[in-house]
C-alpha positions as CSV (number, residue, x, y, z in Angstrom):
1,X,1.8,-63.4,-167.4
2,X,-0.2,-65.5,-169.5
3,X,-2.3,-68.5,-167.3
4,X,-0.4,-71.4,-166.7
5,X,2.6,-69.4,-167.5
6,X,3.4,-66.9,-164.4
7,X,6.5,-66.6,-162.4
8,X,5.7,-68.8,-159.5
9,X,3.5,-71.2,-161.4
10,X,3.8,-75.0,-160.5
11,X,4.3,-76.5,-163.8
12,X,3.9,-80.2,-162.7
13,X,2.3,-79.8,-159.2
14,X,-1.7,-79.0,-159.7
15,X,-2.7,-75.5,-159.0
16,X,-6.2,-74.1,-159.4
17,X,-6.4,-71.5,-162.5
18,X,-6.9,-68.4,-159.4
19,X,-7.9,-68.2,-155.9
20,X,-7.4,-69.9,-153.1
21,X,-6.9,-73.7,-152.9
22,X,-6.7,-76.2,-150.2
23,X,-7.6,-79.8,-148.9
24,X,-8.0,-82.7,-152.0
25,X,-11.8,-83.9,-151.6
26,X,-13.5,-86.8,-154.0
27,X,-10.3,-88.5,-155.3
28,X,-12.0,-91.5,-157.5
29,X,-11.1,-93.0,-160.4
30,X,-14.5,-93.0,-162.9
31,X,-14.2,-94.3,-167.0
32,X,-10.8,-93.6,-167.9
33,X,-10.5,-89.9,-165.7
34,X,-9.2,-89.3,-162.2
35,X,-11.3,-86.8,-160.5
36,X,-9.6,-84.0,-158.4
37,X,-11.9,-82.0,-156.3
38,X,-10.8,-79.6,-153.8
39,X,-11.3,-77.1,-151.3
40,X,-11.9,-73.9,-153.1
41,X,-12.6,-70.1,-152.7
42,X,-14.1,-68.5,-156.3
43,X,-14.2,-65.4,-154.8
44,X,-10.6,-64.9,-153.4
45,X,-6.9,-64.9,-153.2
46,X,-7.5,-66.2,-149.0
47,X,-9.2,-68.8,-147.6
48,X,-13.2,-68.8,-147.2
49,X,-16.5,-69.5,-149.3
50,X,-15.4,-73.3,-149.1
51,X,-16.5,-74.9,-152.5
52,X,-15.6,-78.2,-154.4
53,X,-13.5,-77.4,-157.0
54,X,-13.1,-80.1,-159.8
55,X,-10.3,-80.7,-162.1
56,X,-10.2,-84.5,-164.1
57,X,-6.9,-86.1,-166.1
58,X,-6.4,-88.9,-167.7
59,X,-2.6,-89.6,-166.1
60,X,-3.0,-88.1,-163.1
61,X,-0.2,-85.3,-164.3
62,X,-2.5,-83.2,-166.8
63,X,-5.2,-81.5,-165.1
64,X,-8.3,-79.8,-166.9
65,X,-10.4,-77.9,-164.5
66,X,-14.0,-77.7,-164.9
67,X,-16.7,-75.8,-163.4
68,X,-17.4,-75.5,-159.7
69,X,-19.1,-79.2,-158.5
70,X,-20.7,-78.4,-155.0
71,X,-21.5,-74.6,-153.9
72,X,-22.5,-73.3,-150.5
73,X,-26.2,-73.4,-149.8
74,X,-28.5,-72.8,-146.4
75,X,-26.7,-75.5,-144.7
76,X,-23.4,-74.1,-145.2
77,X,-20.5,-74.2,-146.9
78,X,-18.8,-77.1,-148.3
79,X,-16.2,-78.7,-146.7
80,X,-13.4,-81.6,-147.1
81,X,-15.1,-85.4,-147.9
82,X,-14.4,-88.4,-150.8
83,X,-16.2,-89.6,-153.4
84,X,-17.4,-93.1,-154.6
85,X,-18.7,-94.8,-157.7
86,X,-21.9,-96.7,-156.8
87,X,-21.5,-99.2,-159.4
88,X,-24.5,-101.7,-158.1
89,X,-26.6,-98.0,-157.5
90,X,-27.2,-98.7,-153.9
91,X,-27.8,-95.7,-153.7
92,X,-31.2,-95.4,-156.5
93,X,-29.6,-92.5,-157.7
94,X,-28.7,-94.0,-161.7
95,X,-30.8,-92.7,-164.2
96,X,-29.1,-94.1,-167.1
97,X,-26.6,-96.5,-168.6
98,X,-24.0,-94.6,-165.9
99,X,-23.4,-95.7,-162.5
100,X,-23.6,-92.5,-160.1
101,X,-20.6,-91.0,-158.6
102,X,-21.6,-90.0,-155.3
103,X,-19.9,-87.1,-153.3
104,X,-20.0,-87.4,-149.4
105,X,-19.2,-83.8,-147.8
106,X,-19.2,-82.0,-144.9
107,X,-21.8,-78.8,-144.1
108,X,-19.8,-76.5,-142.1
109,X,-22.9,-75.3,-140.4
110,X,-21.2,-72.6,-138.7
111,X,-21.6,-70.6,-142.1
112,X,-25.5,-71.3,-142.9
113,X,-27.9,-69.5,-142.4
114,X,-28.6,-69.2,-139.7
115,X,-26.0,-70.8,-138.3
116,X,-26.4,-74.5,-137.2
117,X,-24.4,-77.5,-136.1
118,X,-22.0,-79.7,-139.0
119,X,-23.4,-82.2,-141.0
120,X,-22.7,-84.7,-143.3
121,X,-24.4,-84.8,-146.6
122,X,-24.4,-86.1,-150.4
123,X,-24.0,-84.9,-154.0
124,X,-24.2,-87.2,-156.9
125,X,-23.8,-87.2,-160.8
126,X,-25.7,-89.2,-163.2
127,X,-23.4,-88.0,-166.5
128,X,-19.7,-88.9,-165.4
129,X,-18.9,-85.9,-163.0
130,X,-19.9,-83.2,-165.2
131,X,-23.0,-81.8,-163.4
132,X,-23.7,-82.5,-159.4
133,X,-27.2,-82.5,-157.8
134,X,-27.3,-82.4,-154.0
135,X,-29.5,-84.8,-152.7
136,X,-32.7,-83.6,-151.3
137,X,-32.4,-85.4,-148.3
138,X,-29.4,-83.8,-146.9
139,X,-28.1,-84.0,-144.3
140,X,-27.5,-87.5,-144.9
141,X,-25.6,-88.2,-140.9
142,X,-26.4,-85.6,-138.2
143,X,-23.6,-83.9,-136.1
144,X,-21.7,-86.4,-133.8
145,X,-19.8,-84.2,-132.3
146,X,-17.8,-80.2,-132.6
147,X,-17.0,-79.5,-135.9
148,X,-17.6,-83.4,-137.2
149,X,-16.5,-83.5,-140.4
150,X,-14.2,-85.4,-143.2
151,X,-15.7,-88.3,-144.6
152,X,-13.9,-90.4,-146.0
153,X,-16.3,-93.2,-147.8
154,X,-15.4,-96.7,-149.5
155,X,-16.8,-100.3,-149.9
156,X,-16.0,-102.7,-147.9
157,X,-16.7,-106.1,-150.0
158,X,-16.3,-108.7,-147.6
159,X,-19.4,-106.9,-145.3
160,X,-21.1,-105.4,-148.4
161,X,-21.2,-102.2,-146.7
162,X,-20.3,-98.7,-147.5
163,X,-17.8,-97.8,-144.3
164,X,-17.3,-93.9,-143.5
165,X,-14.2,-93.2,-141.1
166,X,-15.3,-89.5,-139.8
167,X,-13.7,-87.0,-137.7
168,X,-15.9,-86.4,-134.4
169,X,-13.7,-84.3,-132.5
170,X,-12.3,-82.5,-130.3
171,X,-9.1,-84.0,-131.2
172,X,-8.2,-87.6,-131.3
173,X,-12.4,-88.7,-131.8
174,X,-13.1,-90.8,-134.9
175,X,-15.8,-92.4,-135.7
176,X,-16.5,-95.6,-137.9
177,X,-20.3,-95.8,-139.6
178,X,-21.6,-98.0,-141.7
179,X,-24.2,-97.9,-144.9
180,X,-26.0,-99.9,-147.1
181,X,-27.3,-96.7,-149.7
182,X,-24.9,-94.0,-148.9
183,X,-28.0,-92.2,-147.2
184,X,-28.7,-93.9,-143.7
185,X,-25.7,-94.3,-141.9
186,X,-25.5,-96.5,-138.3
187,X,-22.6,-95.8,-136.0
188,X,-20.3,-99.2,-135.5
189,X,-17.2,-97.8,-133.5
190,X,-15.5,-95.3,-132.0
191,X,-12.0,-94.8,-132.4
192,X,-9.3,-92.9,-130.4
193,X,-5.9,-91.5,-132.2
194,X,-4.1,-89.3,-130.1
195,X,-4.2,-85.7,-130.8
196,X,-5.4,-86.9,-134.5
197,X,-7.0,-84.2,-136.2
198,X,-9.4,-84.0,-139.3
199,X,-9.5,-86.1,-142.8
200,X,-9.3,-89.1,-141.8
201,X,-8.3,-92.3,-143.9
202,X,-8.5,-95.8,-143.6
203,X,-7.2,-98.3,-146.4
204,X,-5.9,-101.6,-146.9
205,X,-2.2,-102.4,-148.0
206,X,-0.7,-105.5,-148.9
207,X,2.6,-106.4,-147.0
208,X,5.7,-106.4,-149.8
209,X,3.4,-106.8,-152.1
210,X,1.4,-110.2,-150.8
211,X,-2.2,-110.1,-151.6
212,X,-2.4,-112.9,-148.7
213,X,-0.8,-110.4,-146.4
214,X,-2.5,-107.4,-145.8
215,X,-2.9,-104.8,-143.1
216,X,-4.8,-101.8,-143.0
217,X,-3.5,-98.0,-142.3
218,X,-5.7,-95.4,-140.0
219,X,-4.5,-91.9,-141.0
220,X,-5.1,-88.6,-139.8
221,X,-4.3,-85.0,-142.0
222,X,-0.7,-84.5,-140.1
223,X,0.2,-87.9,-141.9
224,X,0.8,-89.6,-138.5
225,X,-1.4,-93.2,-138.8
226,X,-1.6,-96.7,-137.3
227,X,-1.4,-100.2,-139.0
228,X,-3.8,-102.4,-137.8
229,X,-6.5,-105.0,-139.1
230,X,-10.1,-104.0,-139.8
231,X,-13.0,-106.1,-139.6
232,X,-15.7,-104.0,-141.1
233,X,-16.7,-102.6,-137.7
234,X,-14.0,-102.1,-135.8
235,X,-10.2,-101.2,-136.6
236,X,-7.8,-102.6,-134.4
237,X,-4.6,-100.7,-134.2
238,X,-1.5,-103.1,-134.0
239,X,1.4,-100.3,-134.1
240,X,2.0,-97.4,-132.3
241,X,1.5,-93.5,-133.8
242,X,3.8,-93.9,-136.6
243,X,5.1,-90.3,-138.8
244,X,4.2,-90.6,-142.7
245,X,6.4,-87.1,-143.2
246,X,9.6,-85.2,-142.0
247,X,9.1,-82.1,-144.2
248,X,7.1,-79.1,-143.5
249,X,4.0,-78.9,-146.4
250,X,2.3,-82.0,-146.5
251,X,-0.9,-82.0,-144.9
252,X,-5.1,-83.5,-145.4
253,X,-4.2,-85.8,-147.9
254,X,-6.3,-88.6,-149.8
255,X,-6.2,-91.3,-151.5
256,X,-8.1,-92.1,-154.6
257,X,-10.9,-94.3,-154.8
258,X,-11.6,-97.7,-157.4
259,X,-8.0,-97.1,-159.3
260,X,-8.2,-99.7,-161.7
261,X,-4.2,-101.4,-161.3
262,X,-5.1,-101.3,-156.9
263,X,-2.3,-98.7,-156.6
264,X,-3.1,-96.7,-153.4
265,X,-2.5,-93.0,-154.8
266,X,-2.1,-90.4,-152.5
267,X,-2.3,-86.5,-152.9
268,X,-2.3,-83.8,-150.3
269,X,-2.4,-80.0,-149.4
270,X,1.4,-78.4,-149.5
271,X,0.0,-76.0,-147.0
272,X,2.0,-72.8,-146.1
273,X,3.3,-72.1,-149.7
274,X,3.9,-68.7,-150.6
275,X,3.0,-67.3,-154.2
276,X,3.4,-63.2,-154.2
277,X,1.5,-61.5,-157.1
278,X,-0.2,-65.2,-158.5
279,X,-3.4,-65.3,-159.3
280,X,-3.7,-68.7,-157.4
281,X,-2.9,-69.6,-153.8
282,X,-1.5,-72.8,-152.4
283,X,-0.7,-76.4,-154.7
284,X,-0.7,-79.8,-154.7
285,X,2.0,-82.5,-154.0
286,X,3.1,-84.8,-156.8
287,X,1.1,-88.1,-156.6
288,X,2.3,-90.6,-154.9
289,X,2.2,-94.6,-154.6
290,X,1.5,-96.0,-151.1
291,X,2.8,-99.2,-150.3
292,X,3.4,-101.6,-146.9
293,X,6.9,-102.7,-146.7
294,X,8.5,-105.0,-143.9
295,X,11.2,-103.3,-142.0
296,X,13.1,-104.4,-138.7
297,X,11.0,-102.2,-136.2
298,X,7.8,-104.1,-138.4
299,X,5.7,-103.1,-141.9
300,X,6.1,-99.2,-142.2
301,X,4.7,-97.0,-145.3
302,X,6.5,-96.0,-147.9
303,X,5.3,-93.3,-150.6
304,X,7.5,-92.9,-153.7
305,X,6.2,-90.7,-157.0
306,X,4.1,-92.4,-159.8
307,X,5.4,-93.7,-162.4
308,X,3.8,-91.8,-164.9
309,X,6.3,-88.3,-164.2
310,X,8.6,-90.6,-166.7
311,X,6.3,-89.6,-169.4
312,X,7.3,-86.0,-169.1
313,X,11.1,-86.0,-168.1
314,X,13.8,-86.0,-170.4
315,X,17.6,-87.0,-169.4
316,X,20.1,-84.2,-168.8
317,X,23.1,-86.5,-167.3
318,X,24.0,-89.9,-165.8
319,X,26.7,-91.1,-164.1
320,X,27.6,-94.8,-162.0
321,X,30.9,-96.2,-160.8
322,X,32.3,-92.3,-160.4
323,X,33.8,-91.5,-156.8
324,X,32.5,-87.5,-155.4
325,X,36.0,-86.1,-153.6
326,X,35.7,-83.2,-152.1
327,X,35.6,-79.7,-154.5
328,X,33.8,-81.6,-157.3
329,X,30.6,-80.5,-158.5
330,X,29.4,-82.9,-161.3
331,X,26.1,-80.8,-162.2
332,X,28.0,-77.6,-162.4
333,X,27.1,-77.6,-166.2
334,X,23.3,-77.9,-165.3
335,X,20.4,-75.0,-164.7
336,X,16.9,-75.1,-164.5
337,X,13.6,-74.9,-162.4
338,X,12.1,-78.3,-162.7
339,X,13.8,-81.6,-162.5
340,X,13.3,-85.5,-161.4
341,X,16.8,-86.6,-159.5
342,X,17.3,-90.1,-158.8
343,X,20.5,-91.2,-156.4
344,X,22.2,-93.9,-155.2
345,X,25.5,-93.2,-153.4
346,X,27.9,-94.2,-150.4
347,X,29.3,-91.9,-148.4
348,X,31.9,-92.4,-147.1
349,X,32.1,-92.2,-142.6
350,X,32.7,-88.8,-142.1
351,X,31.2,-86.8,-145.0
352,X,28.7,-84.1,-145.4
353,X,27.0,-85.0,-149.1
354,X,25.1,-81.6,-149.9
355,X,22.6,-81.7,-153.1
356,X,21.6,-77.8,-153.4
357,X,19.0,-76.7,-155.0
358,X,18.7,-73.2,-156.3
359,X,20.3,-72.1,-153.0
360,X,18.3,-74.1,-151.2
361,X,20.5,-77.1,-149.0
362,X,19.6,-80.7,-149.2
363,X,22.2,-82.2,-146.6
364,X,23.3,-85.7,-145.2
365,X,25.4,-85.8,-142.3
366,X,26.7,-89.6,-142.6
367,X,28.6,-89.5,-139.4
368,X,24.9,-88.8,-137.8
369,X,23.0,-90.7,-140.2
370,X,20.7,-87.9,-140.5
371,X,18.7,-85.8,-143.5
372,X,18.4,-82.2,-143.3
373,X,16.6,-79.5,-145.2
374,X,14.9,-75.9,-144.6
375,X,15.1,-76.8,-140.8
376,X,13.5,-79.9,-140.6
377,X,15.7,-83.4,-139.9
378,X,15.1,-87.0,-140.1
379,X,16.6,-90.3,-139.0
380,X,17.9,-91.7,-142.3
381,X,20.6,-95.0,-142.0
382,X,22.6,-96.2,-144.5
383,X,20.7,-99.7,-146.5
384,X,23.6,-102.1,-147.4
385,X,26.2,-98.9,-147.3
386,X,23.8,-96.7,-149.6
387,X,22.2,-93.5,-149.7
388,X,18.9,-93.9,-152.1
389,X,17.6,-90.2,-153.0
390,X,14.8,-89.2,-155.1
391,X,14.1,-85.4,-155.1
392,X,11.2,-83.7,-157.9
393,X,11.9,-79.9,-157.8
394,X,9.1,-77.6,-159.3
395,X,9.6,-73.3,-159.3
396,X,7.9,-73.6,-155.6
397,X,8.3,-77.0,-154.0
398,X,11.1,-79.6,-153.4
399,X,9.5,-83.1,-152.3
400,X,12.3,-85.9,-150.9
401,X,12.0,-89.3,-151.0
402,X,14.8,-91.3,-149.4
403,X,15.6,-94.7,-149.1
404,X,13.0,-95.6,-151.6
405,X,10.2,-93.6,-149.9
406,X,10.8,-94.3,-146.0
407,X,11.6,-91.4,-145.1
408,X,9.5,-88.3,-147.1
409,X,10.2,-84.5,-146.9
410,X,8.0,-82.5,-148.3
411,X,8.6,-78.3,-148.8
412,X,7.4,-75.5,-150.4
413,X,10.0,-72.8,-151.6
414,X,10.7,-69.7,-152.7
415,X,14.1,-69.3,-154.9
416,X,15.8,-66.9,-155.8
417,X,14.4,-66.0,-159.7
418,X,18.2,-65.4,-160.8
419,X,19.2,-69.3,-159.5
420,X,18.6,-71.7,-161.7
421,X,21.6,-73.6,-159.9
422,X,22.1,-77.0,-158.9
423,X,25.2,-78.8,-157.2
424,X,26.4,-82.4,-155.6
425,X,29.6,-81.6,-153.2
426,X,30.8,-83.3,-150.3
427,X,32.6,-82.2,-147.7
428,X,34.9,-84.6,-145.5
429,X,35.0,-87.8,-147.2
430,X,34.6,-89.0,-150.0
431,X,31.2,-90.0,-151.9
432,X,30.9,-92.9,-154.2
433,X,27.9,-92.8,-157.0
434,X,26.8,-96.0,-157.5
435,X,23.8,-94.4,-159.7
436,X,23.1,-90.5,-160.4
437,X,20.2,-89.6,-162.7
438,X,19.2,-86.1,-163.5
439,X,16.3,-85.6,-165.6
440,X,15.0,-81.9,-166.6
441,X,10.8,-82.3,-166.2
442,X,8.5,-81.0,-169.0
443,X,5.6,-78.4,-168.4
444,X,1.9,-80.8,-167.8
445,X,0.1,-76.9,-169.0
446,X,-1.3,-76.5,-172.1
447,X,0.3,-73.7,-174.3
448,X,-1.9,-70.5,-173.8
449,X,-2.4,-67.4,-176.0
């Protein structure tokens, strides 16, 4: 198979061009390029070797990878951490007309030589990302505790301080440090998240979209986080634990640094995908839009897919004001491996609505008020009567968004080659379609030879 164009090759989802690929690192947003860097093995198929791959795009849909950023060294190998632009060079690190992006990293120190504890240490570029020296003062933060590691790193304008929310461990340990160069860190707080684990986050989030409103969101790699306030030092959770996912491959993701509309974008790891014969190993989600949204239980995160997948989807069929009875199929006519759905319907008390996909069930029990797929379930009620669906299907992942991103279920896949199939039945009751969009998605790969 030609690169880009094998079997079981995401064709909208990022992949690595071969080898193994796991945790988004440095998301930041630098001169017109968003900067994906990852967790990366050069030398295999399997995990191991942990190295910063680096991939930029201009749309956050077409990916160019570039060479390796951060390689292993004495300290060890490189693990998950953010990135930052250092526009007032805090840091002393600009040489020329370019403010330095700065990579913050982790040194699993259990693969040095010889083996020492994790650290916490620096890269930076002086030319927009394309070449990376480490800085010669590493480690930056000594080890806080087993297997620290994870920073993520932002700037926090109102204490003109660089703030690094860091995984301490063992479970549930975070810690909150503070910077004024990105090389001498102090420890302000501690912070406890029950059986939290790893790649941390913590951002702010307007409230329905009121700049006067805001809270911010404490997040750990499962997805589960708090809402709270943060003052700079301490973050004061105001919510319980709260779920941020109801599928199955969604885990350490990031958001992306100094976007310049304030969209929150988030990425992550769809861990657990299978790939037999690739040349790669593991993918991306689609990128997301976080948002804060008031709900009856309180404000609640949604995540709904950017805006910009309309750039590369063209319509295949539309239909409103039609009523789904029972032994209708009205995508019967359709076949494919990658499309966009969008949904609005209203079942009716006691049906079963089932969107399959390639043999793979998407299912909502109305009588139960509940959204199932591949095993996993979720608590979904009606809003005003309605069912609001948005599913992306790629050749290996289905990702759900329902009720305008309340609920998310995220899955990797494996269909069967000969089904290209898709179907809307109901079984029951009847279904009314206020809205049904189908939309066949275009390739983000260039053409190879």
């Amino acid at each position: 198979d030609r690169l880009y164009e094998e079997t079981y090759r995401p064709q909208f989802h990022f992949t690595a061009k071969e080898n193994w690929l796991n945790d988004p690192n440095g998301l930041v947003y630098y001169d017109g390029e968003y900067h994906l860097f990852f967790q990366h093995n050069p030398e295999g198929i399997n995990w191991g070797n942990m190295t910063w791959g680096h991939a930029v795009s201009p749309d956050l849909m077409h990916w160019t990878q570039r060479k390796h950023a951060i390689y292993p060294d004495e300290f060890g190998t490189i693990f998950s951490g953010s990135a930052v632009i250092d526009t007032e060079n805090t840091s002393g690190f600009q040489t020329g007309c370019h403010p330095p992006l700065v990579c913050v990293f982790t040194y699993a120190g259990r693969f040095g030589v010889p083996e020492r504890p994790y650290t916490q240490a620096i890269a930076y570029s002086t030319d927009r990302g394309r070449t990376f020296t480490k800085h010669h003062g590493n480690p930056v933060l000594d080890n806080l505790g087993p297997e620290n590691r994870d920073p993520k790193v932002f700037w926090h304008a109102p204490t003109e301080t660089w703030v690094m929310v860091l995984y301490a461990g063992p479970r549930g340990d975070f810690v909150i440090l503070g910077s004024p160069d990105l090389k001498h860190w102090e420890r302000l707080s501690d912070f406890t998240f029950p059986d939290g684990h790893e790649c941390p986050e913590l951002f702010e989030l307007s409230i329905d979209g009121d700049p006067d409103n805001t809270r911010w969101v404490f997040w750990e790699a499962g997805g589960r986080y708090f809402i709270g306030q943060f003052d700079g030092v301490e973050f004061a959770p105001e919510s319980e634990v709260l779920p941020s996912e109801w599928g199955r491959n969604c885990y350490a993701g990031q958001t992306w640094n100094n976007v310049p509309d304030g969209r929150r974008i988030f990425i992550a790891w769809m861990n657990g995908g299978s790939y037999p014969g690739m040349p790669f190993n593991q993918q991306m989600t689609f990128p997301r839009v976080l948002t804060l949204s008031s709900t009856p239980e309180g404000p609640r995160l949604y995540a709904y897919p950017i805006a910009e997948i309309a750039a590369i989807r063209e319509p295949r069929g539309q239909w409103s004001g039609d009523i789904l009875e029972p032994g209708m199929n009205p995508l019967a006519q359709l076949e494919g491996e990658l499309w966009d759905i969008e949904a609005a319907l209203r079942p009716g008390g006691e049906a079963r609505l089932v969107l399959d996909v390639r043999g793979t069930p998407i299912v909502y029990d109305a009588s139960a008020a509940v959204l199932s797929c591949m095993g996993r379930s979720a608590d979904v009620p009606l809003e005003d009567g309605a069912l609001a669906l948005r599913v992306l299907i790629d050749r290996t992942s289905i990702e759900i968004f329902a009720n305008g991103g309340r609920v998310v279920m995220s899955f990797c896949f494996l269909p069967d080659l000969l089904n290209k199939t898709l179907s809307l039945t109901t079984e029951g009751d009847s279904v009314a379609i206020d809205l049904l969009g189908v939309w066949e998605v275009r390739s983000t790969w260039p053409e190879t030879l």
